[in-house]
N, C-alpha and C positions, 0 to 999 in steps of 0.2 A: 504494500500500500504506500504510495504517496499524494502527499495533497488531495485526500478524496479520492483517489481512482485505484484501483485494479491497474497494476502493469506489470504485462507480461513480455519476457525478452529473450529471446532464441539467437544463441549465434553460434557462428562455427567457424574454426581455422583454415578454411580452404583457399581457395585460390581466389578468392572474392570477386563483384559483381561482375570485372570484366572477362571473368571467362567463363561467365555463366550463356545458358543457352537458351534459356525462357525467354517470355517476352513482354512479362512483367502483367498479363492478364488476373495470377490468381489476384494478385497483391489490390490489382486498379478493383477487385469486385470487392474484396473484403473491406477496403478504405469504403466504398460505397455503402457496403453492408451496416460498417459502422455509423455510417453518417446516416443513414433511413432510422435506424434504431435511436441514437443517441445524440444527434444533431453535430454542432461542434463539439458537443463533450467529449468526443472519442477521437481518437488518431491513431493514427500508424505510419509509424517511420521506417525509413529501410534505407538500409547503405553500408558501405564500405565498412568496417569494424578498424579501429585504431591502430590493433597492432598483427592488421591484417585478416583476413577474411570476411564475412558478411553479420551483420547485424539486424535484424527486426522487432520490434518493440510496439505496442500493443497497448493503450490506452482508455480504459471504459469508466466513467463513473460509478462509485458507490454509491448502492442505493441505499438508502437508511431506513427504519424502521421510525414513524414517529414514535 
């Protein structure tokens, strides 16, 4: 949890986005998916990882109980 949201972060040491072979479909549906559901609240970032390979991270608000 930070700041209110749910985030989730997947990454991996490979050879990162440039030699990847997709074409970036799943990532453009789920950003969409996110945004029907949760408006701005939600996001998803995707990119290069720092010390190499690919990073994805995944942002949905907490919903609270009143």
């Amino acid at each position: 949890e930070e700041a209110g949201a749910l985030v989730i972060r997947v990454s991996d040491d490979g050879p990162g986005a440039g030699a990847a072979s997709g074409t970036g479909v799943g990532l453009a549906n789920v950003r969409r998916r996110l945004e029907a559901r949760f408006g701005s609240a939600a996001a998803l970032e995707a990119g290069p990882a720092a010390g190499g390979g690919f990073v994805a991270t995944v942002r949905i608000p907490l919903l609270r109980d009143s």
